[in-house]
C-alpha positions in Angstrom: 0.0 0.0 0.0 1.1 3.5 -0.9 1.8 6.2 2.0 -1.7 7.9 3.3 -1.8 11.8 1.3 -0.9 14.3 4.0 -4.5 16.2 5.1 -5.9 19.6 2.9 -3.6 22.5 4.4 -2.9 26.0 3.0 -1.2 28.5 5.1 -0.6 32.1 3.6 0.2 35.4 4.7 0.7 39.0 2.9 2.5 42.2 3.9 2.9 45.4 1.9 6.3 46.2 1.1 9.2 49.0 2.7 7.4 52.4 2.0 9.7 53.5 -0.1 8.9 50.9 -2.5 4.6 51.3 -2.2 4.9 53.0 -6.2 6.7 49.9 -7.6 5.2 47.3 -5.6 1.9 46.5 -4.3 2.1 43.1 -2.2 4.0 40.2 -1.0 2.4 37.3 -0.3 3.7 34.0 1.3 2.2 31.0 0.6 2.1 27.0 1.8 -0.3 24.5 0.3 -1.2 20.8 0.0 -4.0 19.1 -1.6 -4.8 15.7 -1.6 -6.8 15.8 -4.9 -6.2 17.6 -8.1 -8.0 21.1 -7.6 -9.0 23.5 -10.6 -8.3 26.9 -9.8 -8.7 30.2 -11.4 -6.7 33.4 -11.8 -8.4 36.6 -12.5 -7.8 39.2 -15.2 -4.8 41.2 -13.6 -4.5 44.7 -13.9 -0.9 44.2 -12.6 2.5 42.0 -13.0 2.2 39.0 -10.9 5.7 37.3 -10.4 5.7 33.7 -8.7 8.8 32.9 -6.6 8.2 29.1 -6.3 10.4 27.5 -3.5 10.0 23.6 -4.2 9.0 22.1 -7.5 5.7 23.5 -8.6 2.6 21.1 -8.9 0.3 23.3 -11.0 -0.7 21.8 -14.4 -1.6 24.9 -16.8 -2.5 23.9 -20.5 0.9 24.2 -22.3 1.0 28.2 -23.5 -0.4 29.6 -20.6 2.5 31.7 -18.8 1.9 29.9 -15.2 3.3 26.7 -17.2 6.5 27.9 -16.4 8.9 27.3 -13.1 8.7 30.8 -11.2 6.6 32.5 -13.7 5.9 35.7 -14.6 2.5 36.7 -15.4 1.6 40.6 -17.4 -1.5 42.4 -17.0 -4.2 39.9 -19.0 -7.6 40.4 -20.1 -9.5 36.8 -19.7 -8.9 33.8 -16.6 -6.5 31.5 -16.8 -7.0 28.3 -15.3 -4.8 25.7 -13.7 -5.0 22.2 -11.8 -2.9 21.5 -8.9 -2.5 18.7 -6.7 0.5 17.9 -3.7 2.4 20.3 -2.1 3.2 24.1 -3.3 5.5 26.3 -1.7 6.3 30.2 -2.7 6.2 34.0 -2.8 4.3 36.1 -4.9 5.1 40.1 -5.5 2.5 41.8 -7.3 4.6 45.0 -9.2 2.7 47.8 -10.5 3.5 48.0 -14.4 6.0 50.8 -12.7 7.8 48.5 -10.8 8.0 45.6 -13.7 9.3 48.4 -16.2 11.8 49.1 -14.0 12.3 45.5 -12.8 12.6 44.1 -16.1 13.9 46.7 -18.3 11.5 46.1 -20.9 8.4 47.1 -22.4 5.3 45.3 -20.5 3.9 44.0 -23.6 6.6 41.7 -24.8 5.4 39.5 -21.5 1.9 39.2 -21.9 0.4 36.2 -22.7 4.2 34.6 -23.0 5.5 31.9 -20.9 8.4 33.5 -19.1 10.6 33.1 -15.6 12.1 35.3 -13.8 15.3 33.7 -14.4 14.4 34.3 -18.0 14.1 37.8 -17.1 16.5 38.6 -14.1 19.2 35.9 -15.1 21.6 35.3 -12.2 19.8 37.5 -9.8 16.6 35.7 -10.5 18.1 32.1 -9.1 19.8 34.2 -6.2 16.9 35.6 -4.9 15.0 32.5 -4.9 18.1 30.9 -2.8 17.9 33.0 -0.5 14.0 32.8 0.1 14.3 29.4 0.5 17.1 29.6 3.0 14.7 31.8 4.9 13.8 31.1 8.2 10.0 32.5 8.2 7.9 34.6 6.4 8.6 37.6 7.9 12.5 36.6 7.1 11.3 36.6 3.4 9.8 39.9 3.3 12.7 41.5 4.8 14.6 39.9 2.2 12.5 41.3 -0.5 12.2 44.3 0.5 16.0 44.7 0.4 16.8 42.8 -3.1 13.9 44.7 -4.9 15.2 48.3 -3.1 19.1 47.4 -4.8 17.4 46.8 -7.8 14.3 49.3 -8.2 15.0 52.6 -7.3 17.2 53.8 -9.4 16.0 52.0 -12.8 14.2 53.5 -15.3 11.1 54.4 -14.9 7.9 54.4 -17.6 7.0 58.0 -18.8 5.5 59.8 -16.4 1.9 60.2 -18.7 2.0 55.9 -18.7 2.4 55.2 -15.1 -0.7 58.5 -14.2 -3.0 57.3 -16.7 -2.7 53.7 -15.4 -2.8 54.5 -12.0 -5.7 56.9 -12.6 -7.7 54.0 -14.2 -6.9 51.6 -11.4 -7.6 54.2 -8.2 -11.1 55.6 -10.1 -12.0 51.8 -10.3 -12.2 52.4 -14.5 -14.4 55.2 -14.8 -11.9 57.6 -16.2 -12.1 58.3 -19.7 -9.3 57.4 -22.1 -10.0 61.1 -23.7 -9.9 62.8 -20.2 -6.2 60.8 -19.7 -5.0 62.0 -23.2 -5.9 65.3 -22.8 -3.5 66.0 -19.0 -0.8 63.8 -21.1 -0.8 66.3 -24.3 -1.3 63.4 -26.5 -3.8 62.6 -29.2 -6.2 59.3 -28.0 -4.2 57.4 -30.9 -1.2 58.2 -29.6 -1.7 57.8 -25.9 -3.4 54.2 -26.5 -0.4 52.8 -28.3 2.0 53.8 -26.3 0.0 52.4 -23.1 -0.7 49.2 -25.0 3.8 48.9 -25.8 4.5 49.9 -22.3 1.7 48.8 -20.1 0.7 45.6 -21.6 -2.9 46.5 -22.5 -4.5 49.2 -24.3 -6.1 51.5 -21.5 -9.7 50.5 -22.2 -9.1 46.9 -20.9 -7.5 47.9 -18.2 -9.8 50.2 -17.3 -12.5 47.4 -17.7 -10.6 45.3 -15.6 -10.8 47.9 -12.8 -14.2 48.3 -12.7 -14.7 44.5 -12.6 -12.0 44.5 -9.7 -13.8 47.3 -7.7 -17.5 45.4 -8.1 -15.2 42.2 -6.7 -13.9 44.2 -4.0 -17.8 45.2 -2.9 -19.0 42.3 -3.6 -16.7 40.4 -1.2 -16.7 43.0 1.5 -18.7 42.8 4.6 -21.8 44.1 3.7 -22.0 43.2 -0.4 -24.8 45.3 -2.1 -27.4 43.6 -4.1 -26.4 43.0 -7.8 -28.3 45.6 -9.6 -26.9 48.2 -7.0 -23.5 46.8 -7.7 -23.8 47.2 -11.3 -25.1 51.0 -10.7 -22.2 51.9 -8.3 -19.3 50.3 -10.6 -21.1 51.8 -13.7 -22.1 48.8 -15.8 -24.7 49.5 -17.6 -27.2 47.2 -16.4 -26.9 43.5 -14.4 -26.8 41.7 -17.4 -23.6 44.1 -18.3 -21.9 43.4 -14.9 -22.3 39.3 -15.3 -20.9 39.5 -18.8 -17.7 40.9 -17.7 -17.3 39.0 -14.9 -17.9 36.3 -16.9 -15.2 37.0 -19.4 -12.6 38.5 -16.5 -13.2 36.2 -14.3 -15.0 33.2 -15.5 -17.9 32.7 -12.8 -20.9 34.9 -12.7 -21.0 37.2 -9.2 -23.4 34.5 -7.6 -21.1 31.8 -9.0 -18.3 33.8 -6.5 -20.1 33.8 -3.3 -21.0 30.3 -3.9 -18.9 28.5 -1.1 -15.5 25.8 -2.0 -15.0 28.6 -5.3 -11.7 28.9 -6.1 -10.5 32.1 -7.7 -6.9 33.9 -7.3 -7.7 37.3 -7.4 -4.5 40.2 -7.3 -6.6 43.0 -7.1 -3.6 45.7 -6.2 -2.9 47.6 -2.8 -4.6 50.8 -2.0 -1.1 51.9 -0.6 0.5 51.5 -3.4 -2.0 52.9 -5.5 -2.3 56.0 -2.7 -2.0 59.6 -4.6 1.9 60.9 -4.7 3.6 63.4 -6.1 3.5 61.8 -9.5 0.0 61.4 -9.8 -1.4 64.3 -8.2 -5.3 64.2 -8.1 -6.9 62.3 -11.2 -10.0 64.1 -12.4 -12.8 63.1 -13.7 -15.3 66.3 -14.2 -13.0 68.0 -12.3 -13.9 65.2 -9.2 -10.7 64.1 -7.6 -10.0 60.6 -6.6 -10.3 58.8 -2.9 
């Protein structure tokens, strides 16, 4: 007889980086997992750069081109779910950067890693398999985070940064939750519509309608998870869909569930949503307005 499968566990935890990176990075999270049986989960339409540290062999089985097929993989903004089986034990970190922080990270536009499967050793070389030693010589979480925070300091803040216009239009369509128009965004950057939409889409990954239709699908998630979740045609009113029908369509092509299919209990979505302190007003950004309304 074969050994007994160790019980369900999962045991995560997530901090917010050093201050002084809150512009290029939005999260850490640490996580431990072990399933008995092969699971199907499902990762959300990101509106950010998700890289995956993993820390023992990884037990996910992605269909073949989807970017989490990779060992330690790094995933660009992306405008549908991706979906992904997993059974045994998983062990790793996540960082979710801001398209800022992956520019910078990187060194290279945000669209040549969408939809691609691609590793951070692909992408960071040496340093990549370095940092991953070290975070699996840690001794707890907390030790990992510290190490994070000072690896991604030596090798963030004095990188190139995207234009200034990129990074305030995307973070404008992210804080307002999408409701910014791409006109209004154009017009505070001095560029045509044309011209501000393909340079968003090289840089940033998508063109700034998506991701502004990703926002307002993460801020109706966001309610509708929350304590008190408003009833579905409210939602749909306060995120600005159209009508109910509008708000399920989108969810269902973001997310791949309906909002009732969410709440439903044993679902099992991966959302990155962002950090409100990373996506807090600075310098940079200023106020965002929208009708001359600024932003929370």
């Amino acid at each position: 007889m074969g050994e007994t499968p160790p019980p369900d566990h999962e045991y995560w935890t997530t901090q917010a980086p050093d201050r002084r990176l809150a512009r290029w990075v939005s999260f850490y999270l640490d996580f431990q997992r072990t399933t008995r049986v092969p699971e199907t989960r499902t990762v959300a339409a990101l509106n950010s750069v998700v890289m995956v540290i993993d820390l023992d062999t990884p037990v996910r089985h992605p269909a073949p081109s989807s970017p989490l097929a990779t060992f330690s993989p790094v995933i660009g903004l992306s405008n549908g779910p991706m979906t992904y089986e997993r059974i045994g034990r998983e062990r790793g970190v996540i960082v979710e950067l801001t398209p800022l922080g992956a520019r910078a990270l990187f060194g290279l536009p945000l669209r040549e890693i969408g939809h691609i499967r691609v590793g951070i050793d692909d992408l960071l070389g040496a340093r990549g398999g370095f940092l991953r030693e070290e975070l699996q010589e840690a001794r707890d979480s907390n030790h990992r985070f510290r190490i994070l925070d000072r690896r991604l300091s030596s090798l963030l803040l004095d990188e190139p940064e995207l234009p200034k216009s990129l990074d305030r239009s995307w973070r404008c369509l992210t804080m307002s939750g999408g409701i910014v128009k791409v006109d209004a965004l154009a017009d505070r950057a001095g560029l045509s519509r044309q011209h501000l939409s393909t340079r968003f889409h090289r840089e940033i990954g998508l063109p700034p309608k998506a991701v502004g239709r990703i926002a307002r699908c993460h801020h109706a998630i966001r309610l509708l998870t929350g304590t008190t979740p408003p009833p579905l045609p409210t939602l749909a009113a306060l995120c600005g869909y159209t009508d109910q029908a509008h708000l399920h369509r989108d969810f269902r092509l973001l997310i791949g569930r309906t909002p009732t299919a969410l709440l439903r209990p044993g679902n099992a979505t991966d959302f990155y949503l962002g950090s409100l302190i990373s996506l807090r007003p600075t310098p940079l950004t200023g106020t965002c307005l929208e009708e001359g309304r600024p932003l929370p």
